[in-house]
DRENVEX-166032 format. One record per residue (C-alpha): residue number from 1; z, x, y. Coordinates in Angstrom, 1 decimal, padded with zeros to 4 digits, always signed. Last residue first. Example, Ala and Ser with C-alpha at 12.3 -4.5 7.8 and 13.67 -1.06 7.14 Angstrom:
% residues 2
[pt 2; [+007.1; +013.7; -001.1]]
[pt 1; [+007.8; +012.3; -004.5]]
END
This chain:
% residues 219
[pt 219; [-013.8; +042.1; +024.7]]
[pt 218; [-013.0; +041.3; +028.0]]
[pt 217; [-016.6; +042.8; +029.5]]
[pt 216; [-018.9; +042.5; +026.7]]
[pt 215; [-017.6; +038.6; +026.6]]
[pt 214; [-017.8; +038.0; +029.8]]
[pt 213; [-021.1; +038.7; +030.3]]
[pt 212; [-022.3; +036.8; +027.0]]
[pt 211; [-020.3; +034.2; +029.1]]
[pt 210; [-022.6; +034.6; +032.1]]
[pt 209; [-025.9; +035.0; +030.3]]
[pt 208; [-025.5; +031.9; +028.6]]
[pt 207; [-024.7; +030.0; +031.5]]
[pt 206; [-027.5; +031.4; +033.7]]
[pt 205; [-030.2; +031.2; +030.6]]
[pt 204; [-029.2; +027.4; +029.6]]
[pt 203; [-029.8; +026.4; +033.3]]
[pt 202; [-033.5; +028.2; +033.1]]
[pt 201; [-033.8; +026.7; +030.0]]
[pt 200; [-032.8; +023.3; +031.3]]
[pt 199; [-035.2; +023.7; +033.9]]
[pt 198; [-038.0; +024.6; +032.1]]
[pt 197; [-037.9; +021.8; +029.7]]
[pt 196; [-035.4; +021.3; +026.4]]
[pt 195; [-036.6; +020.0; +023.6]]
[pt 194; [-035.0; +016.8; +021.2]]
[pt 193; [-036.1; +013.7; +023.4]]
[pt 192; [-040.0; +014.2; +023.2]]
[pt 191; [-041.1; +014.1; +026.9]]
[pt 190; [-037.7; +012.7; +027.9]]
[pt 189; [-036.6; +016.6; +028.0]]
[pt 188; [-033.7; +017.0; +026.5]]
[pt 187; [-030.3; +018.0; +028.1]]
[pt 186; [-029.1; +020.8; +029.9]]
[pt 185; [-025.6; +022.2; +031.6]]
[pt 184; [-022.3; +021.0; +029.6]]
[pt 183; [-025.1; +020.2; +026.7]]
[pt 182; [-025.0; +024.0; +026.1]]
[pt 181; [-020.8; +023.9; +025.2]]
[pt 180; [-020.6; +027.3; +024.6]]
[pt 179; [-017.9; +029.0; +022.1]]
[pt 178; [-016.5; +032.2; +021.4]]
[pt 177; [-015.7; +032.7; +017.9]]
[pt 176; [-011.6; +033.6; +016.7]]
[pt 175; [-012.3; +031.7; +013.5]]
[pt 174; [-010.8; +029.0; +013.7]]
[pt 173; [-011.4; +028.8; +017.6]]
[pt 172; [-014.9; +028.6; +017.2]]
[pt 171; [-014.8; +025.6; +014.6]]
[pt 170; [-013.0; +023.7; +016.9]]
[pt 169; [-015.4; +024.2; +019.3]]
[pt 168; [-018.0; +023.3; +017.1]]
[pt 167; [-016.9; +019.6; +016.1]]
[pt 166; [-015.4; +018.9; +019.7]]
[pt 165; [-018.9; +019.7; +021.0]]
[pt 164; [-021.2; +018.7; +018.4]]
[pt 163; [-020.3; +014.7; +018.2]]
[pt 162; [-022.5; +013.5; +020.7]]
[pt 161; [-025.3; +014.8; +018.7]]
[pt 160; [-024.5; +012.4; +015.9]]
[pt 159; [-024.9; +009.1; +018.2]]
[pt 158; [-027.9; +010.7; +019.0]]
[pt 157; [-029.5; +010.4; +015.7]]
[pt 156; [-031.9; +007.7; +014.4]]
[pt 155; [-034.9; +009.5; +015.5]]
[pt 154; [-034.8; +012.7; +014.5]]
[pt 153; [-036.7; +013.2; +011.7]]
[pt 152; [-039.0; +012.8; +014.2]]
[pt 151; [-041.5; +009.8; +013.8]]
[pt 150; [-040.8; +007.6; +016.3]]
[pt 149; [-040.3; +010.5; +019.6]]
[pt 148; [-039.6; +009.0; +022.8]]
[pt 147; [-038.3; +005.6; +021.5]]
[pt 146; [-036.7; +006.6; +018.6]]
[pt 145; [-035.2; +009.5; +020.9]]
[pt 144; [-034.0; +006.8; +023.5]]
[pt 143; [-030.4; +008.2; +024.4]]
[pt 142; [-031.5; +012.0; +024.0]]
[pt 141; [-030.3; +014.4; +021.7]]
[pt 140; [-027.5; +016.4; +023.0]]
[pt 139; [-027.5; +019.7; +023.5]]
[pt 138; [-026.4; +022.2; +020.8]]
[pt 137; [-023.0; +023.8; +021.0]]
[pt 136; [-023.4; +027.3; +021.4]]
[pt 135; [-021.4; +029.6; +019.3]]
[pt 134; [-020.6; +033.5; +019.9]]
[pt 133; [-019.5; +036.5; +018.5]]
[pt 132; [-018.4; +039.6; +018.3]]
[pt 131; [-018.0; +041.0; +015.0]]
[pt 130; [-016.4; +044.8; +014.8]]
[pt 129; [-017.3; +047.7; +017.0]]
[pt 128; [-019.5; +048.9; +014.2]]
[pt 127; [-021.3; +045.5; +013.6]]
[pt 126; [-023.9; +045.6; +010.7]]
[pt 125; [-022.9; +049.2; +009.8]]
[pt 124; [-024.5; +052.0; +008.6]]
[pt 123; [-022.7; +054.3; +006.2]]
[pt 122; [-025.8; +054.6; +003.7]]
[pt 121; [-028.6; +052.2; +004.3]]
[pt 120; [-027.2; +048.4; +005.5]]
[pt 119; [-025.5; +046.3; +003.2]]
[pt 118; [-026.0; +042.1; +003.6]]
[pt 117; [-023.2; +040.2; +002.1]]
[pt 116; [-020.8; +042.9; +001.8]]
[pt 115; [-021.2; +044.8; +005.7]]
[pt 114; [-021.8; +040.9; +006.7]]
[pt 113; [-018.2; +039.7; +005.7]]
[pt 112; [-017.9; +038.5; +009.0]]
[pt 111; [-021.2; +037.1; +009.5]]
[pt 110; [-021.7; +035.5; +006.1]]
[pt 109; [-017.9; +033.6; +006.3]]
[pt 108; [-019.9; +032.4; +010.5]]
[pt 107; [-022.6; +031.2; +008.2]]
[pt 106; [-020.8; +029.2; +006.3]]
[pt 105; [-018.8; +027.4; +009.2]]
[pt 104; [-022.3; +026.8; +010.8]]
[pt 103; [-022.9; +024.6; +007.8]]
[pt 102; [-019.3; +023.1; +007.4]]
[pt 101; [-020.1; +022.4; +011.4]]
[pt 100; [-023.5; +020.5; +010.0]]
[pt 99; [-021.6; +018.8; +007.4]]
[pt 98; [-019.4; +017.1; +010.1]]
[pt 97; [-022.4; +016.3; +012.6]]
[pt 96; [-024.2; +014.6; +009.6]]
[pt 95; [-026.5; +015.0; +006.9]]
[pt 94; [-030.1; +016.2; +005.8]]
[pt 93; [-032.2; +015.6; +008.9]]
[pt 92; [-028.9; +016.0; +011.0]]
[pt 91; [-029.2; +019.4; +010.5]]
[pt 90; [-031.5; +020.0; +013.0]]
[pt 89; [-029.1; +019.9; +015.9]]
[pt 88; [-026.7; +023.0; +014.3]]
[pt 87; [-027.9; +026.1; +015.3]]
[pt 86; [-027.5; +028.5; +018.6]]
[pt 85; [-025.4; +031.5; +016.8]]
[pt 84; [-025.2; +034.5; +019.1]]
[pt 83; [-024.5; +037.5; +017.7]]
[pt 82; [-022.8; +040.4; +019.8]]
[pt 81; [-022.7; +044.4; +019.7]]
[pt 80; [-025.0; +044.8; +016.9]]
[pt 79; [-027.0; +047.5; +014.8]]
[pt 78; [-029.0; +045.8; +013.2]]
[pt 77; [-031.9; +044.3; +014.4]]
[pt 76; [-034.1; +044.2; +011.2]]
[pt 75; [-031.6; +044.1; +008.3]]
[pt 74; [-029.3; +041.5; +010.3]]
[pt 73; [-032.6; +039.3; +010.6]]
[pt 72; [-033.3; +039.6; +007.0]]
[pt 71; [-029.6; +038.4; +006.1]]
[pt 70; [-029.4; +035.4; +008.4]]
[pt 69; [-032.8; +034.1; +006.6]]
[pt 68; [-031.6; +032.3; +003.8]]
[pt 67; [-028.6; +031.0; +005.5]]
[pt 66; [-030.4; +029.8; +008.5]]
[pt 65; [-033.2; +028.1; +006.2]]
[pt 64; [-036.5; +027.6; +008.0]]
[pt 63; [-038.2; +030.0; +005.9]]
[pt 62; [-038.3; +027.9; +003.0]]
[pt 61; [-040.9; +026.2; +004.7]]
[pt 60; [-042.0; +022.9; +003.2]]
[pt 59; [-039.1; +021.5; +001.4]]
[pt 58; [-037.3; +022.3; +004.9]]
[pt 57; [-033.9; +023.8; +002.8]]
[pt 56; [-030.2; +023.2; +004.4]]
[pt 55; [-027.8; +026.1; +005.7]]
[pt 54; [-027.9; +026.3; +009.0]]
[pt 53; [-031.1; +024.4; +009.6]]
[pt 52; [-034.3; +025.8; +011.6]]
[pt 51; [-036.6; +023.4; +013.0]]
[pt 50; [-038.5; +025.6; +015.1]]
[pt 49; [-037.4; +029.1; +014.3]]
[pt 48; [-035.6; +031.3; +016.9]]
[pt 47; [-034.6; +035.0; +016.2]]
[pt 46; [-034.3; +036.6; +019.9]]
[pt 45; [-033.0; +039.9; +020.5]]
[pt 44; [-031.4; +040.5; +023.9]]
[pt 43; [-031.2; +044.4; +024.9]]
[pt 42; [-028.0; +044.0; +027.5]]
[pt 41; [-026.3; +045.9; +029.9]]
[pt 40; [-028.7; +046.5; +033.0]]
[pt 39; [-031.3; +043.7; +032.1]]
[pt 38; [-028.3; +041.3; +031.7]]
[pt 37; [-029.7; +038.6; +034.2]]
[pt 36; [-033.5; +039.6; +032.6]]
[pt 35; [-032.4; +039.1; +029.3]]
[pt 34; [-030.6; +035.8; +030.4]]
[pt 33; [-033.6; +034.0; +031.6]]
[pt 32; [-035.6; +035.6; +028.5]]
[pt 31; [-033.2; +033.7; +026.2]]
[pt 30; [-033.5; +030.8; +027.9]]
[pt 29; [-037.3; +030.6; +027.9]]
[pt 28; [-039.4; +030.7; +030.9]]
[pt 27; [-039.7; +034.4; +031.2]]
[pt 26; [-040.8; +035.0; +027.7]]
[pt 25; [-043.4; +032.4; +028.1]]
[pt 24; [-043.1; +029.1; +026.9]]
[pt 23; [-044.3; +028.3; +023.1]]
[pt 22; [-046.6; +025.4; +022.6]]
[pt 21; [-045.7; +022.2; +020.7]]
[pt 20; [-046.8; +019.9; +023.2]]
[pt 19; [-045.2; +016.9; +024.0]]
[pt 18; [-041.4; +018.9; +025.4]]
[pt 17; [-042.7; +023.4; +024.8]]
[pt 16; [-041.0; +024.4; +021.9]]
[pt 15; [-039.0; +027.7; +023.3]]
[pt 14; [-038.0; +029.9; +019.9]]
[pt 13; [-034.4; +029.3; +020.9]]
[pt 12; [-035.2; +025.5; +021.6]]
[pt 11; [-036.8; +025.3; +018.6]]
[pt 10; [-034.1; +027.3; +016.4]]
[pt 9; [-031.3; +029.7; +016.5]]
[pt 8; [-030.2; +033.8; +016.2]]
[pt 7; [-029.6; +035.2; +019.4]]
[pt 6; [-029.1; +038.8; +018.8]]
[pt 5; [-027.3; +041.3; +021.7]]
[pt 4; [-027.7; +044.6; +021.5]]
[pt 3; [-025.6; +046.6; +024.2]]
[pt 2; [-027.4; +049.1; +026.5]]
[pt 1; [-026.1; +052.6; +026.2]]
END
């Protein structure tokens, strides 16, 4: 039986085309690079909402909430072998690299007390091999994102970004997570400065797809 396999994350997740807004197609995308690399194994279920948070409220779309909306994804797509958590960049519209891993940090505690938090029918479970899962650092912004991109929310901050790797590695390991440093094989696209282009998906994909790999295997 395949395993399932839920990438839960935001714009780049979702596939936010650099300039123009549109979506890619499924084969373009990261997560559809690494469904079709683990075609054999793996069902890959992807959750991605452009300008989702961790934990922080968009005052105009309460949807955009990773928190809020952890607990209807689990209700949908569970039963799970591995959750992918891809999260973290657009927190830096309400605070800073250090809040943003207390963010991820919160919902890793939802994750694995998920059977508590978020009860399925009857005896079901949310995880019935137990919580597997992994964390992807976010790329970097880029360099000249005030430049590229004046009026994201944004603008002022790639110095943050720079910090995610150390941040959520660290945060991994503390609670026995795997961990993916992203910006170790993409950056942005210097269309916008905060979305990744084919390419980097497709580099995202192989990566990704590799350690989910890994994981299913030595796990």
């Amino acid at each position: 039986m395949k395993k399932r396999v839920l990438i839960f994350g935001d714009s780049n997740v979702w596939g936010y085309i650099p300039g123009s807004g549109q979506r890619f197609p499924e084969n373009i995308r990261w997560t559809g690079v690494a469904a079709q690399l683990l075609e054999r194994d793996c069902v890959i279920l992807e959750d991605g909402v452009s300008s989702r948070a961790t934990i922080y409220d968009d005052l105009r779309f309460s949807c955009r909430n990773g928190k809020t909306g952890l607990g209807y994804t689990l209700a949908a797509q569970a039963p799970l072998d591995l959750v992918v958590l891809s999260l973290g960049i657009n927190d830096l519209k309400y605070g800073d690299a250090v809040a943003s891993r207390k963010g991820l940090e919160e919902l890793i505690r939802l994750l694995e007390n998920a059977d508590a938090c978020f009860p399925l029918p009857g005896s079901s479970r949310n995880f019935p091999q137990g919580l597997k899962l992994l964390v992807l650092s976010p790329i970097h912004l880029h360099p000249r994102i005030s430049e590229l991109w004046p009026d994201s929310s944004l603008r002022n901050s790639y110095n943050e970004s720079l910090k995610y790797a150390e941040l959520y590695a660290k945060a991994a390991k503390e609670h026995g997570a795997w961990y993916l440093n992203t910006a170790d094989y993409a950056a942005p696209s210097p269309v916008d400065g905060v979305h990744m282009d084919a390419d980097a998906h497709s580099a995202v994909g192989h990566a990704v797809a590799e350690q989910i790999q890994r994981i299913l295997i030595f796990s």
